[in-house]
CHARMM-style PDB file with segment names, atoms N, HN, CA, C and O in Angstrom:
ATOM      1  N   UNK     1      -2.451  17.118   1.708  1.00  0.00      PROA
ATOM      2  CA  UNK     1      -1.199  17.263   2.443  1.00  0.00      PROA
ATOM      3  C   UNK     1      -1.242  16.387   3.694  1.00  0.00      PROA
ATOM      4  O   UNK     1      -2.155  16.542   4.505  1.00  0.00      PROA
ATOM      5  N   UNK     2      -0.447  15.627   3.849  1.00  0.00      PROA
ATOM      6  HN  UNK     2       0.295  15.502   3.190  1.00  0.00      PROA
ATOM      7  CA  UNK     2      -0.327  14.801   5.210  1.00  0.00      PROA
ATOM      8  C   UNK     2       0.782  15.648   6.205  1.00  0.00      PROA
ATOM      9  O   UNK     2       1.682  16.380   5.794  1.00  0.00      PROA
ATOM     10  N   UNK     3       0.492  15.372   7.470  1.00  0.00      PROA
ATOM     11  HN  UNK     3      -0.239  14.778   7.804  1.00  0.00      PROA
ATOM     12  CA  UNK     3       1.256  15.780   8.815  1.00  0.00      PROA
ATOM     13  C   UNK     3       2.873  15.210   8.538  1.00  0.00      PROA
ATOM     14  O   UNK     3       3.311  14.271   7.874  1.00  0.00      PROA
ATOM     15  N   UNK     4       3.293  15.891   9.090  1.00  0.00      PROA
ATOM     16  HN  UNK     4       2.937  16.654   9.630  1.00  0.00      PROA
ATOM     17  CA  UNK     4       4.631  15.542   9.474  1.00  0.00      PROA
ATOM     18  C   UNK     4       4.690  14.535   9.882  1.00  0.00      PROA
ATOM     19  O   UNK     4       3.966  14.539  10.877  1.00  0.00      PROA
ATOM     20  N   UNK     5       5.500  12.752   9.637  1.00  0.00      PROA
ATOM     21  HN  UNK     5       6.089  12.749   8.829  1.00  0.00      PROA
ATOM     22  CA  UNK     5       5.748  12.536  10.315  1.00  0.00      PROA
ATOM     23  C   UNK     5       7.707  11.818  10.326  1.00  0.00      PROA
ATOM     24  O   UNK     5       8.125  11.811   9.168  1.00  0.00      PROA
ATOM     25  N   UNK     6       8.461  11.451  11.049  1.00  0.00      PROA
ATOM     26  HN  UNK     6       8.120  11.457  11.989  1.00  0.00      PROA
ATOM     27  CA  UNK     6       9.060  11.079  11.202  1.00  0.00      PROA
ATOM     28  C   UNK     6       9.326  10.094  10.195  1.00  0.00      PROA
ATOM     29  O   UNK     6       8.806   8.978  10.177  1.00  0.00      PROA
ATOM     30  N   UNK     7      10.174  10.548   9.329  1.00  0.00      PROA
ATOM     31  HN  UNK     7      10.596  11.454   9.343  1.00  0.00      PROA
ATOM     32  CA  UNK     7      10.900   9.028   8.179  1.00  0.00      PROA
ATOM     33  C   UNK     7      10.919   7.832   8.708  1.00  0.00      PROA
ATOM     34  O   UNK     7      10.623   6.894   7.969  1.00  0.00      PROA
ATOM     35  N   UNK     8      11.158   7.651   9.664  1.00  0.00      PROA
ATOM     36  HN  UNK     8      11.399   8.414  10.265  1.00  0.00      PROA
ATOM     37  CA  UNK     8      11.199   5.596  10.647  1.00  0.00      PROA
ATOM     38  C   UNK     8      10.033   5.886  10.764  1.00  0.00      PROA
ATOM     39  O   UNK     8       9.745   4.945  10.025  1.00  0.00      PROA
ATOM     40  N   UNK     9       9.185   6.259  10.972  1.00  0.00      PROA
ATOM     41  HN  UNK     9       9.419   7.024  11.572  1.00  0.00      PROA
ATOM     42  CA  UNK     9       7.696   5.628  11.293  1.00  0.00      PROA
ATOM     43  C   UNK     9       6.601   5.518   9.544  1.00  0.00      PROA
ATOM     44  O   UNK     9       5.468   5.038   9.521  1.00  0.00      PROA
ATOM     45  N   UNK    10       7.255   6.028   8.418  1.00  0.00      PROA
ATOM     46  HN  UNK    10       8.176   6.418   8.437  1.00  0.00      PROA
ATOM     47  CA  UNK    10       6.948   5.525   7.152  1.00  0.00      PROA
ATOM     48  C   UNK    10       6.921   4.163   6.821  1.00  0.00      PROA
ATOM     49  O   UNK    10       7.931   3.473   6.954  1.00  0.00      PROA
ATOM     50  N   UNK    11       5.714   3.646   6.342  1.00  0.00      PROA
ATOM     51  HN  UNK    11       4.893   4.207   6.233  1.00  0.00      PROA
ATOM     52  CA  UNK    11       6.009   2.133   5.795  1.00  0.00      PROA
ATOM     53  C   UNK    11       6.699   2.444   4.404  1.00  0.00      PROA
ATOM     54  O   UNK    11       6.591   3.524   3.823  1.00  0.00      PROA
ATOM     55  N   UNK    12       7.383   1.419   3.973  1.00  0.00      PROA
ATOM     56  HN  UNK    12       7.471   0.542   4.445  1.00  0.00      PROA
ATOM     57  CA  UNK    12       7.984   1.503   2.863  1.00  0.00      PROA
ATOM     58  C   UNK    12       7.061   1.721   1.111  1.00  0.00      PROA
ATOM     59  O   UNK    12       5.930   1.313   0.847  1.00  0.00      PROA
ATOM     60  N   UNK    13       7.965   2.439   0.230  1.00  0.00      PROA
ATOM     61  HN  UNK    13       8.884   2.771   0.444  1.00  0.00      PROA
ATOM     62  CA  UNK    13       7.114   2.687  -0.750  1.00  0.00      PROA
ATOM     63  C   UNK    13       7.184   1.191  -1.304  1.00  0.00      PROA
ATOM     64  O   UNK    13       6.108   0.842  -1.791  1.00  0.00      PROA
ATOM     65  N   UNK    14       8.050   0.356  -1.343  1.00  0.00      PROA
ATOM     66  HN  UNK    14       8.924   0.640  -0.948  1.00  0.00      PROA
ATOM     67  CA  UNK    14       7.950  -1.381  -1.662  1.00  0.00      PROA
ATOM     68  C   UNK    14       6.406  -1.612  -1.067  1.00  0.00      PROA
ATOM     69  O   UNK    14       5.375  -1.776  -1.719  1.00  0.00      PROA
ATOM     70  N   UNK    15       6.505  -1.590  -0.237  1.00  0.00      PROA
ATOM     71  HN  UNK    15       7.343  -1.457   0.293  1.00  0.00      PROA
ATOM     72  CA  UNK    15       4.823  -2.065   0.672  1.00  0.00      PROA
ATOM     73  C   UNK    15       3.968  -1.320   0.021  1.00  0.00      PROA
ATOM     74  O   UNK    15       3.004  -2.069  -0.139  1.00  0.00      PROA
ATOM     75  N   UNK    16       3.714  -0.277  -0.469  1.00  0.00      PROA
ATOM     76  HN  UNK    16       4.497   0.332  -0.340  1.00  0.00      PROA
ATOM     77  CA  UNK    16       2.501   0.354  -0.687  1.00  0.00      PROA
ATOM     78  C   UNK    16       2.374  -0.065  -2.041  1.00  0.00      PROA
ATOM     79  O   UNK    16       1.308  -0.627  -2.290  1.00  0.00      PROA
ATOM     80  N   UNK    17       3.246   0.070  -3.063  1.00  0.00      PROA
ATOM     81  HN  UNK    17       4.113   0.527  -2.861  1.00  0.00      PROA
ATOM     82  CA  UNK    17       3.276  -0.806  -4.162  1.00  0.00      PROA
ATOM     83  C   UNK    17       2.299  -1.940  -4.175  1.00  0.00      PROA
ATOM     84  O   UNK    17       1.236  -1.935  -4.797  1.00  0.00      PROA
ATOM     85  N   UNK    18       2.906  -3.225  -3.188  1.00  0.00      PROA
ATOM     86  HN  UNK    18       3.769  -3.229  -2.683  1.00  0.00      PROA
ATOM     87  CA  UNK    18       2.359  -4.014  -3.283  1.00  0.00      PROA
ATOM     88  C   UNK    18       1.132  -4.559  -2.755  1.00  0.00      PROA
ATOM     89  O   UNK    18       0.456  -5.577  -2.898  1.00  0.00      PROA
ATOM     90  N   UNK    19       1.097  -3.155  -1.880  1.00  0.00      PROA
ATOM     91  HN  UNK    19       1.646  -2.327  -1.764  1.00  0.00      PROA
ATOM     92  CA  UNK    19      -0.703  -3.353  -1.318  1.00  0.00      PROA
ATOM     93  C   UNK    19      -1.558  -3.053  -2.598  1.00  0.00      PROA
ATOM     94  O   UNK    19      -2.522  -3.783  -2.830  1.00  0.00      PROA
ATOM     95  N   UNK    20      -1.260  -2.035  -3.423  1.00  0.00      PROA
ATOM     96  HN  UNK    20      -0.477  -1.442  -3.234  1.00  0.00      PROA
ATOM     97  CA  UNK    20      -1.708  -1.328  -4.432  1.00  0.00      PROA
ATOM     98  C   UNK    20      -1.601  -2.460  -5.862  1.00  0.00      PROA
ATOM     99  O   UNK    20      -2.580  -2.547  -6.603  1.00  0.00      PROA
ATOM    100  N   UNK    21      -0.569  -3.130  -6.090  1.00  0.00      PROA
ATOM    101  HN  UNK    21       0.226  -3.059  -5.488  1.00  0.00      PROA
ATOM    102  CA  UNK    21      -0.788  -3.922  -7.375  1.00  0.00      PROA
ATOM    103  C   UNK    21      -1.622  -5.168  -6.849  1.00  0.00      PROA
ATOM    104  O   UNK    21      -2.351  -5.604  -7.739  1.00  0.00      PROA
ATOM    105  N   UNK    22      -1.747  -6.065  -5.301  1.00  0.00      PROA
ATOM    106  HN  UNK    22      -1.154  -5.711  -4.577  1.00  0.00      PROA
ATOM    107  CA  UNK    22      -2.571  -6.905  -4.986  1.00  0.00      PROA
ATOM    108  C   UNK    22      -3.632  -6.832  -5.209  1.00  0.00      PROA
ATOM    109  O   UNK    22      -4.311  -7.776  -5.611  1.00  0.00      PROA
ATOM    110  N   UNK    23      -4.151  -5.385  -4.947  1.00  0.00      PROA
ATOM    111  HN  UNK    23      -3.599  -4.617  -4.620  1.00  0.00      PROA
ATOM    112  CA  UNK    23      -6.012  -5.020  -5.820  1.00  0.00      PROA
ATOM    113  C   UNK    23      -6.022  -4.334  -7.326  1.00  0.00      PROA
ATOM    114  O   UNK    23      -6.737  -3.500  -7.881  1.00  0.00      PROA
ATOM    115  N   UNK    24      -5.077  -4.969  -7.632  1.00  0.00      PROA
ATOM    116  HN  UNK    24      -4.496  -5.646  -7.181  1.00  0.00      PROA
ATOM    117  CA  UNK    24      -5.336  -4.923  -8.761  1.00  0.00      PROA
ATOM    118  C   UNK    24      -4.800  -3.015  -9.571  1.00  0.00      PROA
ATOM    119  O   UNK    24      -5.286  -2.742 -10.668  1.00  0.00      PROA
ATOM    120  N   UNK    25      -4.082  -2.216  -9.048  1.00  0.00      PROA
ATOM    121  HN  UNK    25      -3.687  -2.437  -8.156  1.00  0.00      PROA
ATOM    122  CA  UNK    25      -3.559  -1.268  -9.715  1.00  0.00      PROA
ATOM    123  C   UNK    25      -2.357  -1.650 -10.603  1.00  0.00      PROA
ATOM    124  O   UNK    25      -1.796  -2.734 -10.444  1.00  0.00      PROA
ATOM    125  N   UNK    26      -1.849  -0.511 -11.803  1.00  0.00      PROA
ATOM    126  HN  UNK    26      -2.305   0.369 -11.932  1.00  0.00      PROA
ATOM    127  CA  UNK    26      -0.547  -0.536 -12.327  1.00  0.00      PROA
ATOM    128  C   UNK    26      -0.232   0.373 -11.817  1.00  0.00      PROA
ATOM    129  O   UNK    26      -1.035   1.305 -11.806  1.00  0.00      PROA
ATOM    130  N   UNK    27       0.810   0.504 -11.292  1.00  0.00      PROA
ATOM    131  HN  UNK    27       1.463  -0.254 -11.301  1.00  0.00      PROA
ATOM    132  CA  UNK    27       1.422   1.571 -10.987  1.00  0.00      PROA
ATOM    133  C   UNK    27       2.622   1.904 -11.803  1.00  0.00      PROA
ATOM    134  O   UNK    27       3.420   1.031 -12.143  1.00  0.00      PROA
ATOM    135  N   UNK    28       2.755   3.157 -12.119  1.00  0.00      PROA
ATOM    136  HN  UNK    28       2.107   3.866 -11.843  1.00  0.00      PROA
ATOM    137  CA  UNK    28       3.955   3.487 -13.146  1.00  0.00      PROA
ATOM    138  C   UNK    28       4.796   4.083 -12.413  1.00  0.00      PROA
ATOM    139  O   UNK    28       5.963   3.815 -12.699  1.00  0.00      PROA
ATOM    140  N   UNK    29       4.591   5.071 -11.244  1.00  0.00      PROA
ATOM    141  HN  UNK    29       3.644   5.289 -11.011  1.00  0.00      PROA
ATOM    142  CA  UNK    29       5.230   6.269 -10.361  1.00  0.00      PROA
ATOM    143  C   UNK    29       4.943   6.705  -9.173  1.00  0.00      PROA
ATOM    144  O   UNK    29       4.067   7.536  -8.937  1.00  0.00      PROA
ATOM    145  N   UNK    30       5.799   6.072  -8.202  1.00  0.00      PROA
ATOM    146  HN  UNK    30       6.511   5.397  -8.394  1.00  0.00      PROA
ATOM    147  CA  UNK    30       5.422   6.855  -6.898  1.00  0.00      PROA
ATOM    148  C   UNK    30       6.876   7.715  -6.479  1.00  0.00      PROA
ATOM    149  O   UNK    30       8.087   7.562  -6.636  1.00  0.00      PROA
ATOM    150  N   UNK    31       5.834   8.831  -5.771  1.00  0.00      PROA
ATOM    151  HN  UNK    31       4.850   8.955  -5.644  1.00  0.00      PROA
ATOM    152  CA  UNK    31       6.786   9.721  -5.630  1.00  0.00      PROA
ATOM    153  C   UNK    31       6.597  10.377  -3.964  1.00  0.00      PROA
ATOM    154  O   UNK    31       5.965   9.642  -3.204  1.00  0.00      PROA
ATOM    155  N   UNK    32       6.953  11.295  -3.564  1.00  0.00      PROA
ATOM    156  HN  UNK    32       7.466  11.892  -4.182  1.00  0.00      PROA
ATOM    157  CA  UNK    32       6.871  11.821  -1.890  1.00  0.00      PROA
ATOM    158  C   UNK    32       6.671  13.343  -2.820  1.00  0.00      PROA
ATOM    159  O   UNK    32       7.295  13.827  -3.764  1.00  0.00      PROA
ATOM    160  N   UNK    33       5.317  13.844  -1.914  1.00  0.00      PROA
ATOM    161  HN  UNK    33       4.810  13.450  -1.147  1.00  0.00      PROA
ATOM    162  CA  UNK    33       4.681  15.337  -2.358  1.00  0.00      PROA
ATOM    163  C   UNK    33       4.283  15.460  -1.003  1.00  0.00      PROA
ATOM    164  O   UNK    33       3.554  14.624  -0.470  1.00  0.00      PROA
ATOM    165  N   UNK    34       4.725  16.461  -0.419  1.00  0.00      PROA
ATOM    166  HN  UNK    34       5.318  17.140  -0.852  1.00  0.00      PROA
ATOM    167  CA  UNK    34       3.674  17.279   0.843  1.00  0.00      PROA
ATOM    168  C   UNK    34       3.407  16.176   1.827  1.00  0.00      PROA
ATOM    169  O   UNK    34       2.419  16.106   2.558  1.00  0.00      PROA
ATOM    170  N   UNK    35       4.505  15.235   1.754  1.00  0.00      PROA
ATOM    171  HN  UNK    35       5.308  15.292   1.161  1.00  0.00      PROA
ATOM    172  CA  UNK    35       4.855  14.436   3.530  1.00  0.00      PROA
ATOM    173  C   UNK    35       3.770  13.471   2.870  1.00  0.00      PROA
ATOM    174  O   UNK    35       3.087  13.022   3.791  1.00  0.00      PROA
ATOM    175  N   UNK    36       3.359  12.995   1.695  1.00  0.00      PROA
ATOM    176  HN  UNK    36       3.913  13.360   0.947  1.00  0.00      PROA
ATOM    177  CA  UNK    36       2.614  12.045   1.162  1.00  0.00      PROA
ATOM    178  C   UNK    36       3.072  11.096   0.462  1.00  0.00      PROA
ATOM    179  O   UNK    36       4.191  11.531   0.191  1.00  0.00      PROA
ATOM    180  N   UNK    37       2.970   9.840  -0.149  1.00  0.00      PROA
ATOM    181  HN  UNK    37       2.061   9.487   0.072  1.00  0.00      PROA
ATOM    182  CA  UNK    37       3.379   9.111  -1.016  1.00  0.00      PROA
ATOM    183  C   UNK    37       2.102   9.708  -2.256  1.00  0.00      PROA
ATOM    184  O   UNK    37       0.932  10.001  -2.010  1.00  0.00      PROA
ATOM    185  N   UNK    38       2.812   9.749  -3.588  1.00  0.00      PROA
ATOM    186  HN  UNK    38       3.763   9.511  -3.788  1.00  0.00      PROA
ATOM    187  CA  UNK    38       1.968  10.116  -4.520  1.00  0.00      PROA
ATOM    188  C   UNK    38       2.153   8.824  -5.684  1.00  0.00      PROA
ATOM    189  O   UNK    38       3.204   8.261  -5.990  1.00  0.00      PROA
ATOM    190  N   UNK    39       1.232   8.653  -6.035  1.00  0.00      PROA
ATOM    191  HN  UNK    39       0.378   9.110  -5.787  1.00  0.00      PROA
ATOM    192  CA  UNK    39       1.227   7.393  -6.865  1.00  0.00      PROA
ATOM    193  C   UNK    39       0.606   7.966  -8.305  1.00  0.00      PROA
ATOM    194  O   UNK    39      -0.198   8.895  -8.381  1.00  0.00      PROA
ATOM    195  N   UNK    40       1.053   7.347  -9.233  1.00  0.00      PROA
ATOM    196  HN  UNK    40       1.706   6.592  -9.172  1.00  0.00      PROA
ATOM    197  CA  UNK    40       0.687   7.609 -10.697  1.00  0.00      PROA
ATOM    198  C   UNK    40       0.259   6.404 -11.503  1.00  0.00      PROA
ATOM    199  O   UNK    40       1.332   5.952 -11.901  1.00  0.00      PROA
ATOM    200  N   UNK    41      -0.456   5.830 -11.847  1.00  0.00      PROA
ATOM    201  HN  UNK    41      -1.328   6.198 -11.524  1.00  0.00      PROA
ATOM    202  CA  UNK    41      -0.509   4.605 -12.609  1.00  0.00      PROA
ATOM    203  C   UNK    41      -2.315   4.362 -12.867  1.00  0.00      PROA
ATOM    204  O   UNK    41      -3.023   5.336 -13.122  1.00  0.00      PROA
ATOM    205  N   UNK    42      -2.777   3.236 -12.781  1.00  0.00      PROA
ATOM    206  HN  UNK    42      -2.201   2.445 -12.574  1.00  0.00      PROA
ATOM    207  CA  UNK    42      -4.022   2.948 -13.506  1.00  0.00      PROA
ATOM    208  C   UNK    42      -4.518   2.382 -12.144  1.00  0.00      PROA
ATOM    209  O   UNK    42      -3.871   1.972 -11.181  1.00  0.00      PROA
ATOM    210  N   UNK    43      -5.970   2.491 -12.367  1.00  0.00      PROA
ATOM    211  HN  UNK    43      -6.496   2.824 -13.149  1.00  0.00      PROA
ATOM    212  CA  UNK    43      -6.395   1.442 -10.825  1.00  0.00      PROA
ATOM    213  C   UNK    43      -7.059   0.489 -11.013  1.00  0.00      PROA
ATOM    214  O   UNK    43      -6.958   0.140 -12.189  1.00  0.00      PROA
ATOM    215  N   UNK    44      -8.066  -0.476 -10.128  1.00  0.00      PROA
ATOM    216  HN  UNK    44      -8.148  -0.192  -9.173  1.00  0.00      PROA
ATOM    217  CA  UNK    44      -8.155  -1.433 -10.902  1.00  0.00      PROA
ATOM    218  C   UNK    44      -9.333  -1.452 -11.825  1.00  0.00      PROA
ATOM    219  O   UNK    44      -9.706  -2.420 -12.488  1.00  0.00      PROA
ATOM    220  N   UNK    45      -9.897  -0.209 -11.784  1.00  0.00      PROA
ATOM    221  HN  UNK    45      -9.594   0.577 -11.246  1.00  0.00      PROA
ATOM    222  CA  UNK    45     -10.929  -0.305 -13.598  1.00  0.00      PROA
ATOM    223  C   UNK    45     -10.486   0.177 -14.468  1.00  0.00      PROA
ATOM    224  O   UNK    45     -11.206   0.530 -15.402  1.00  0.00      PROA
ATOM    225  N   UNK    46      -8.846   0.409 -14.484  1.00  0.00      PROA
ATOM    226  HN  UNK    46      -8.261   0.122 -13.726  1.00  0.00      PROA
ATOM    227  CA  UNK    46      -8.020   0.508 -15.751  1.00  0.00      PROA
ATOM    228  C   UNK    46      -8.196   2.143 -15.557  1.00  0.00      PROA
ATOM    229  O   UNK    46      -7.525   2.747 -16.395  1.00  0.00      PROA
ATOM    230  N   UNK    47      -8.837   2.898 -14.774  1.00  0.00      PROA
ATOM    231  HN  UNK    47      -9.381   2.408 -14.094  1.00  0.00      PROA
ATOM    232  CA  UNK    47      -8.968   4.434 -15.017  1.00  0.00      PROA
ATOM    233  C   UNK    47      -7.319   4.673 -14.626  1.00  0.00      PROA
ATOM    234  O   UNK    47      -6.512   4.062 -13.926  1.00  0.00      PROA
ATOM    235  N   UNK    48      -7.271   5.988 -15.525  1.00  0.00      PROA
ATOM    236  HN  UNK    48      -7.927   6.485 -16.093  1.00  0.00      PROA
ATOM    237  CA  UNK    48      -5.555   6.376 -15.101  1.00  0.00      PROA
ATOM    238  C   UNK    48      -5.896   7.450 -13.601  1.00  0.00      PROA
ATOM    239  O   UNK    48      -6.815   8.257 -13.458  1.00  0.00      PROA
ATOM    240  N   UNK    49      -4.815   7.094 -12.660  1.00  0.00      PROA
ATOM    241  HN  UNK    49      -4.069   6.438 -12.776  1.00  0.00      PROA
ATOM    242  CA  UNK    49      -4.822   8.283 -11.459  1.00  0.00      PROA
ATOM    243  C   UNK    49      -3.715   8.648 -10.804  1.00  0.00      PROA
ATOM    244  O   UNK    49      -2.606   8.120 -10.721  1.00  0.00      PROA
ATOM    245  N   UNK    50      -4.165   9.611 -10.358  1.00  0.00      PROA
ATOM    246  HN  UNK    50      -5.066  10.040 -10.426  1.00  0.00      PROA
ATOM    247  CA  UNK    50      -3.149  10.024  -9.182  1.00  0.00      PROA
ATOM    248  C   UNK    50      -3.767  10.243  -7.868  1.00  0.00      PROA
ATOM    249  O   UNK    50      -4.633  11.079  -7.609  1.00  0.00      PROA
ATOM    250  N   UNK    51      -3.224   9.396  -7.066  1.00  0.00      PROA
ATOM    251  HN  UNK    51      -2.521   8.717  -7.276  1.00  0.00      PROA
ATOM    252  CA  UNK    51      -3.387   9.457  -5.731  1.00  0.00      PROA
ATOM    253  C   UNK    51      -2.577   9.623  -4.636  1.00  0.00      PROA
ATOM    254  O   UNK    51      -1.601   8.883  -4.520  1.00  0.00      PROA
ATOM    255  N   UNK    52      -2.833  10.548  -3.730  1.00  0.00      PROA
ATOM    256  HN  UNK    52      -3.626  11.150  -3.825  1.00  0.00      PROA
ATOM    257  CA  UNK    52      -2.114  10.390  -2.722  1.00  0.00      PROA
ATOM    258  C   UNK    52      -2.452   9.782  -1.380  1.00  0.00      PROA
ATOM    259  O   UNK    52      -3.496   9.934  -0.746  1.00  0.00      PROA
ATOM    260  N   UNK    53      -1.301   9.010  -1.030  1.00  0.00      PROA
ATOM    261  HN  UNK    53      -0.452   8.887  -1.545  1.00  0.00      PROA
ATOM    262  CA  UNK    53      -1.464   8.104   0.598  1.00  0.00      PROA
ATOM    263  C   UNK    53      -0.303   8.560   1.644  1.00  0.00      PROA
ATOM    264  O   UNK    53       0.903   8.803   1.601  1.00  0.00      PROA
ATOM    265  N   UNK    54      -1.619   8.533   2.859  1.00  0.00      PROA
ATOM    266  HN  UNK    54      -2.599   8.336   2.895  1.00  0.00      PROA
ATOM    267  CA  UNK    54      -0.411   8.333   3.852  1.00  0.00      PROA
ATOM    268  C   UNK    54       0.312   7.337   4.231  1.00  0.00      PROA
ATOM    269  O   UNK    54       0.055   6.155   4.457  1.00  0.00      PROA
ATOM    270  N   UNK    55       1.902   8.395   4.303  1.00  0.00      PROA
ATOM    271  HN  UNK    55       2.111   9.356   4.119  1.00  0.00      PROA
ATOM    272  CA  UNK    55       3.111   7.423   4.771  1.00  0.00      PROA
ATOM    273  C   UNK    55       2.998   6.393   5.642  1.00  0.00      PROA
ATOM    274  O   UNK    55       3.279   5.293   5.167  1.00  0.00      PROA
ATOM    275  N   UNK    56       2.661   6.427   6.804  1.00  0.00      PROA
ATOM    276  HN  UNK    56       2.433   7.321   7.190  1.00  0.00      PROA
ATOM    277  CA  UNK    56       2.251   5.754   7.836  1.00  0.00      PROA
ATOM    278  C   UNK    56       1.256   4.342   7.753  1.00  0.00      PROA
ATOM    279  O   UNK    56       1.551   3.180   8.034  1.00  0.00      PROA
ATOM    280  N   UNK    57       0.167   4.827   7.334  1.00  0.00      PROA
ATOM    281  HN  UNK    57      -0.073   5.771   7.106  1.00  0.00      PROA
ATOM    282  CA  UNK    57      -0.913   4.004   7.550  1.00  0.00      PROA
ATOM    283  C   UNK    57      -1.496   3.533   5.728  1.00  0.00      PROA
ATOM    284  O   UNK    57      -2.431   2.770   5.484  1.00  0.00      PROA
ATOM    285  N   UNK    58      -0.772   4.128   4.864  1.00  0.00      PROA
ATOM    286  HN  UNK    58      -0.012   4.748   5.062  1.00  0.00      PROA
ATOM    287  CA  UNK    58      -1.400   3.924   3.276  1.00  0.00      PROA
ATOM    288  C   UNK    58      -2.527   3.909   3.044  1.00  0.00      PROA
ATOM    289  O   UNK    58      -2.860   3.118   2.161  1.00  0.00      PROA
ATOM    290  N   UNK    59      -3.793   4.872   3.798  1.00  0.00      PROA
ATOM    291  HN  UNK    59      -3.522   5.514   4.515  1.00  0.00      PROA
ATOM    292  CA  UNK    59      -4.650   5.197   3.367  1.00  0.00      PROA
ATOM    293  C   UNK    59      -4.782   6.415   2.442  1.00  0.00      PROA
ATOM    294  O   UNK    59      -4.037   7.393   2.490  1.00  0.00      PROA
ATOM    295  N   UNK    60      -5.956   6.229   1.473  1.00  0.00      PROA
ATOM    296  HN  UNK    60      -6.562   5.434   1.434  1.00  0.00      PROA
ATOM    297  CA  UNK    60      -5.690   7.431   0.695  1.00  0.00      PROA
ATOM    298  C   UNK    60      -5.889   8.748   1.266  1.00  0.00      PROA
ATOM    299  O   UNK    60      -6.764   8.938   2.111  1.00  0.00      PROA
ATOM    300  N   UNK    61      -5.327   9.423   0.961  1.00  0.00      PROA
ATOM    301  HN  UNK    61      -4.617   9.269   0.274  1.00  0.00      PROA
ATOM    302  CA  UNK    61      -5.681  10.928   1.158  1.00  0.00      PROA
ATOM    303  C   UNK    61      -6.413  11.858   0.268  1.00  0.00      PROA
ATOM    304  O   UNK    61      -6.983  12.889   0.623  1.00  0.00      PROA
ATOM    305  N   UNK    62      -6.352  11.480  -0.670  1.00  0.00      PROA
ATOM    306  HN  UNK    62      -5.889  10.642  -0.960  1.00  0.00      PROA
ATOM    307  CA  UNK    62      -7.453  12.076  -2.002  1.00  0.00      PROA
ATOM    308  C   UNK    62      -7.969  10.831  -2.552  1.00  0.00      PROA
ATOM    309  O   UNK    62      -7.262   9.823  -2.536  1.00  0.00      PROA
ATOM    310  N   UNK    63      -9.327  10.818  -3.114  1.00  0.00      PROA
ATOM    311  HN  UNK    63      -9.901  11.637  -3.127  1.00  0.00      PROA
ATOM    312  CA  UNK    63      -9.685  10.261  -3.697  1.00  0.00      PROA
ATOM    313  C   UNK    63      -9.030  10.379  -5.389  1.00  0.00      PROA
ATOM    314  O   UNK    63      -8.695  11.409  -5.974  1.00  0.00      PROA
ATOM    315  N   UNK    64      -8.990   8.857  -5.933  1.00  0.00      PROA
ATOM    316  HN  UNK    64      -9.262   8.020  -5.458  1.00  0.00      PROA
ATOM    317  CA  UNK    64      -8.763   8.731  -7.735  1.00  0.00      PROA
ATOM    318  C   UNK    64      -9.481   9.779  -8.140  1.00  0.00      PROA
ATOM    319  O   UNK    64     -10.546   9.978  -7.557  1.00  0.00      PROA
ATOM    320  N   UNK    65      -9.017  10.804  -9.365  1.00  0.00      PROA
ATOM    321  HN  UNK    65      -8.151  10.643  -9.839  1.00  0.00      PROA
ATOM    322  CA  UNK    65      -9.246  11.310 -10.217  1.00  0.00      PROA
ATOM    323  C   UNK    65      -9.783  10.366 -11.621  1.00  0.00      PROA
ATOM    324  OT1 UNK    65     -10.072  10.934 -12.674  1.00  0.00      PROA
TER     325      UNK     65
END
């Protein structure tokens, strides 16, 4: 679960996308869970995951499953 923060201080889910397909993820689905961006797709050793990042800064908040 990430903190509250303020919608204008979110980087865009466009940006996290493309931080995320530059190293190499597919992403199929991102979504907003618990003030988080939640992502669904493959990473880059092809494992399938779900991860969640913070809005703000797009670090993960859970590690890949």
């Amino acid at each position: 679960k990430c903190e509250p923060i303020p919608k204008k201080e979110w980087k865009s889910q466009a940006e996290l996308e493309k931080k995320l397909t530059d190293q190499g993820w597919k992403v199929t689905r991102v979504k907003i869970e618990n003030g988080c961006y939640e992502v669904y797709g493959r990473d880059e050793k092809n494992r399938k995951v779900e991860t969640f990042f913070h809005p703000k800064t797009l670090a993960v908040v859970t590690a890949p499953k």
